[in-house]
N, C-alpha and C positions, 0 to 999 in steps of 0.2 A: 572503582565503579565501572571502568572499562567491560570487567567479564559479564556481569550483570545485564550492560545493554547491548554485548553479543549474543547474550542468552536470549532476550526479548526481542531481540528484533531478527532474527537467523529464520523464526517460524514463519512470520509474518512474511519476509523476503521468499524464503520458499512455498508458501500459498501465492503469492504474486507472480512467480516465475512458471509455476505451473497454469497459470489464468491467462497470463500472456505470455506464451514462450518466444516473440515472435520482438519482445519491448528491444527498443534502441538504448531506454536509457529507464533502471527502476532502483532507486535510494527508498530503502526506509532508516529513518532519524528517530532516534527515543530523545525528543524536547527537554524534557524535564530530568531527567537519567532516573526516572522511577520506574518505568516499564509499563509505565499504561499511559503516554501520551505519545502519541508517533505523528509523522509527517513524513506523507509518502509521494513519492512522486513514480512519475509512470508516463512513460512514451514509445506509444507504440502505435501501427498504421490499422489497427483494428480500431482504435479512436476516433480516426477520418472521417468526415461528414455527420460525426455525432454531434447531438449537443452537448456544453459543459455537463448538463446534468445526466445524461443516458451513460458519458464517459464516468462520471463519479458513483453512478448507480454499477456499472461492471467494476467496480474497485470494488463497492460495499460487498456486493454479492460474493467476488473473489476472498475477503476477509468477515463475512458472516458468522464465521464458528467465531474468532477471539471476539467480535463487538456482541456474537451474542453472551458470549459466558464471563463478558466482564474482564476478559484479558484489557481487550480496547477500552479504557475509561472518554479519551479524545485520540479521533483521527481528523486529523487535514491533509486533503486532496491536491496535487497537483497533478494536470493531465495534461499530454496533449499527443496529437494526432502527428503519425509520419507521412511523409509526402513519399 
């Protein structure tokens, strides 16, 4: 199951890393190891003085193509801002 959720989550990791090149700290996790539930987490100082939500709306936006085509079934956000 291992290769499977390096398959599914390498995309996702590399659309994040090009949206924030700047993160301290960005994990994506396949939950369920079927490749359409992820948990992503993401910390970066572009976050700073955002709201939770404006922070979790630059993730969606960053990851649009898989949640729109169905790759994404469930994403859970972790954010936060660098000092």
């Amino acid at each position: 199951m291992a290769s499977i959720e390096g398959v599914s989550t390498q995309p996702l990791h590399t659309l994040l890393e090009s949206a924030f090149p700047d993160a301290t700290e960005l994990n994506v996790e396949d939950r369920t190891g079927g490749g359409d539930h992820f948990q992503v987490t993401v910390a970066s100082p572009r976050f700073s003085g955002l709201s939770l939500l404006d922070q979790h709306r630059l993730v969606n936006q960053a990851l649009a193509e898989p949640l729109h085509d169905g790759t994404i079934h469930e994403l859970r956000i972790k954010t936060k801002g660098t000092e």
